[in-house]
C-alpha positions in Angstrom: 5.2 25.0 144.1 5.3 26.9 140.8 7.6 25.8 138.1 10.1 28.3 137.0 9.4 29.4 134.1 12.4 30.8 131.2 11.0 34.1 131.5 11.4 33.6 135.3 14.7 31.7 135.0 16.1 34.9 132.9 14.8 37.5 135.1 16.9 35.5 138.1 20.2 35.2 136.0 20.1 38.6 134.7 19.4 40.6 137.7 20.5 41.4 141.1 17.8 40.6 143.6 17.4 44.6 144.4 17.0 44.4 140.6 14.3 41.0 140.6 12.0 42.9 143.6 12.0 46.8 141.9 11.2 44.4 138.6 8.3 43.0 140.6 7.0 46.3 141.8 7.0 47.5 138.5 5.0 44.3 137.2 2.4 44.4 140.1 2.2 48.5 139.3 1.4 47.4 135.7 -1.4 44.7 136.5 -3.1 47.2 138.8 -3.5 50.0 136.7 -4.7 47.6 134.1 -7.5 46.0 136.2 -8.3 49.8 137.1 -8.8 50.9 133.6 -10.3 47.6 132.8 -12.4 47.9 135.5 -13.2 51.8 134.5 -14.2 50.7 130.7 -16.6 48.4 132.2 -18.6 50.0 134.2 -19.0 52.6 132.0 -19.9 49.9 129.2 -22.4 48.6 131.5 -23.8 52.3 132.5 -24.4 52.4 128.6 -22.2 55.9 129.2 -20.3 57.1 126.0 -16.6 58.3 126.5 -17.7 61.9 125.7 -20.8 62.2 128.2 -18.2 60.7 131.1 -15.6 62.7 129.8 -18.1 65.5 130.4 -19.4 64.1 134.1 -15.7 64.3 135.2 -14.3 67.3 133.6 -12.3 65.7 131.9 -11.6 66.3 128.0 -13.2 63.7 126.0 -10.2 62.8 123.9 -8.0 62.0 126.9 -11.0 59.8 128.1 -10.7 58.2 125.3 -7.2 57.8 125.2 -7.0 56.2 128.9 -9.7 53.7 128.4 -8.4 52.4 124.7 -4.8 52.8 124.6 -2.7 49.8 125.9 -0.3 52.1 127.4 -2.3 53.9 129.0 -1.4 56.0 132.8 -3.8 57.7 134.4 -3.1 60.3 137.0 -4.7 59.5 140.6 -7.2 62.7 140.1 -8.2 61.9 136.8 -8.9 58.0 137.8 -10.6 59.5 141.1 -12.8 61.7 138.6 -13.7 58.8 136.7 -14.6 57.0 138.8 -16.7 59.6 141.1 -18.2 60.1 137.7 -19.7 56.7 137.4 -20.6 56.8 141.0 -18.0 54.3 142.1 -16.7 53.9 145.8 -13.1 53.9 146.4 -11.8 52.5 149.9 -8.7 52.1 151.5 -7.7 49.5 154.4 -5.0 50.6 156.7 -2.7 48.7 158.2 -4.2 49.4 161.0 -7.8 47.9 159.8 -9.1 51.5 159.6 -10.8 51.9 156.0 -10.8 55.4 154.8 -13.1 56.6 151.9 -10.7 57.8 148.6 -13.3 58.3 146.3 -17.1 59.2 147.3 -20.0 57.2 145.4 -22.0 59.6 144.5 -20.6 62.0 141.3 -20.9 65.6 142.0 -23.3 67.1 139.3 -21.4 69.3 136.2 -22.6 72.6 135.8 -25.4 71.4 132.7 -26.8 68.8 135.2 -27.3 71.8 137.8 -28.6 73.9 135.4 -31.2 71.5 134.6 -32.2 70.6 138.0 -33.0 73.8 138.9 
């Protein structure tokens, strides 16, 4: 069993327990948009993709790329994360209660109109 922590001995004294589990949602809301946008920097890293050529692959302006993958505070909207990561040709699932997954976010990134260009 975990030891209570002060932080988590505070938390307990100071708030109701509707308080303590909207507290929690807000935490867990916090560490998963941070392991998305860790997660985001990343692959890009690894893709050796600058901010401005993914910027460009999702539509996106480059300085709010740039601004969502450096800034600590940081909160993407869903359709700029989905663009992001479409961009870098990363799958998105969900699981359903109901064990149906449904694809969010397609792996492959649609081409930008200087990528069709050049193809044709």
């Amino acid at each position: 069993m975990p030891k209570n922590t002060a932080h988590q001995a505070a938390v307990n004294a100071l708030l109701s327990e509707a308080e303590r589990a909207e507290y929690a949602r807000r935490v867990q809301a916090l560490r998963s948009r941070n392991t998305l946008l860790t997660m985001l920097e990343a692959t890009r890293e690894t893709q050796g993709m600058t901010k401005r050529a993914l910027a460009s692959r999702a539509g996106l302006d480059a300085s709010s790329v740039r601004r969502l993958l450096t800034s600590t505070t940081a909160n993407p909207t869903t359709d700029n994360a989905f663009r992001l990561m479409a961009a870098m040709g990363i799958a998105l699932e969900a699981k359903l209660p109901t064990g149906e997954r449904v694809q969010l976010v397609s792996p492959r990134a649609p081409a930008t109109a200087a990528e069709s260009a050049a193809a044709a």
